[in-house]
N, C-alpha and C positions, 0 to 999 in steps of 0.2 A: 083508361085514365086520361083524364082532362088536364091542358099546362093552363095554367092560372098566368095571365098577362098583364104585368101592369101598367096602369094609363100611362108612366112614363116611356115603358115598355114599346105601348101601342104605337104611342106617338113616335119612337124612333122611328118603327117599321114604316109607318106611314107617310114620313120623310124619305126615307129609301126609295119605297113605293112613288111616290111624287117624281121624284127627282129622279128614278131610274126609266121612269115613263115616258114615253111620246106619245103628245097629243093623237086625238082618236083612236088609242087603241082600247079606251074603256066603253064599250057601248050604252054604258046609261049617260054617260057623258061626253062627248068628243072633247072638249075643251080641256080635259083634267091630263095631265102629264108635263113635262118639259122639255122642249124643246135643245134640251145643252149638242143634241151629236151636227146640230145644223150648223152652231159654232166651233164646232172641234175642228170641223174639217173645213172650214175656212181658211183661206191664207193668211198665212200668221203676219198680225200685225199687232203694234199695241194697243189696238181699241181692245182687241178681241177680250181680255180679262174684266174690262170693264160692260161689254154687252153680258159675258156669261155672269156677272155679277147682279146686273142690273135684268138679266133673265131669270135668276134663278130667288132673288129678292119678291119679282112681281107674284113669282110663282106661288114661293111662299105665303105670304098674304093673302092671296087670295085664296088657297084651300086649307092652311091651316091655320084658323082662328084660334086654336089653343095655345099658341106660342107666338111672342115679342119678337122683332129683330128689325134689326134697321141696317141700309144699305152698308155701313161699318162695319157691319159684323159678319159678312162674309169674305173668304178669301181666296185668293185663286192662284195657284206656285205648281211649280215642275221641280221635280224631286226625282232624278235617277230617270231622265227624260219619261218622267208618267204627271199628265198632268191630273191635280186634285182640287177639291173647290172644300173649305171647310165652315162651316156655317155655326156659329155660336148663336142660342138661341134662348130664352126665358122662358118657360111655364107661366102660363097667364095666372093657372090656378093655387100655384102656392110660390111665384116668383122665384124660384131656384131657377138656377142655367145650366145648360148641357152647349156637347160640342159634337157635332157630326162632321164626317169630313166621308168622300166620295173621289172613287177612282174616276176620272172622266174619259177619258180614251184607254184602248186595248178594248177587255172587256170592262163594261161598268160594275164596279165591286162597292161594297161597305168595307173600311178602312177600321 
């Protein structure tokens, strides 16, 4: 039996997938993943929410053309010392919005 996925569906996973990934670990592409655990474990300062915003914005755009967002529309908070990045984002194809948000340090989780 086959699970039927729908493109809104896809596109979560393939946000997860992005954003849970470090570069070079896809062999047909080195470049495809994000770099966020390079900033985690940086010493905390308060640039640090604005590189991981401004990382994970570039990231965005660049592999996923099916969805809108602009550097606003991500966010980046510690809640119960875990920190999360939440990325509000449009469907190019029928401009509805969704909201992803992502555990960034421990283990990296969907939220």
């Amino acid at each position: 039996e086959s699970v039927c996925v729908s493109d809104k569906d896809a596109i979560r996973q393939d946000m997860y997938l992005l954003l849970a990934s470090e570069c070079n670990t896809l062999f047909g592409d080195p470049y495809y993943g994000c770099q966020l655990k390079k900033y985690i474990f940086e010493q905390s300062s308060s640039i640090i929410p604005d590189l991981l915003i401004d990382h994970i914005y570039t990231t965005v755009t660049t592999f996923m053309p099916q969805v809108y967002l602009t550097r606003k529309d991500i966010d980046v908070f510690v809640s119960r010392n875990v920190l999360y990045a939440s990325v509000s984002y449009r469907y190019v194809l029928d401009n509805t919005s969704d909201l992803f948000t992502i555990k960034l340090n421990e283990s990296i989780e969907e939220i």
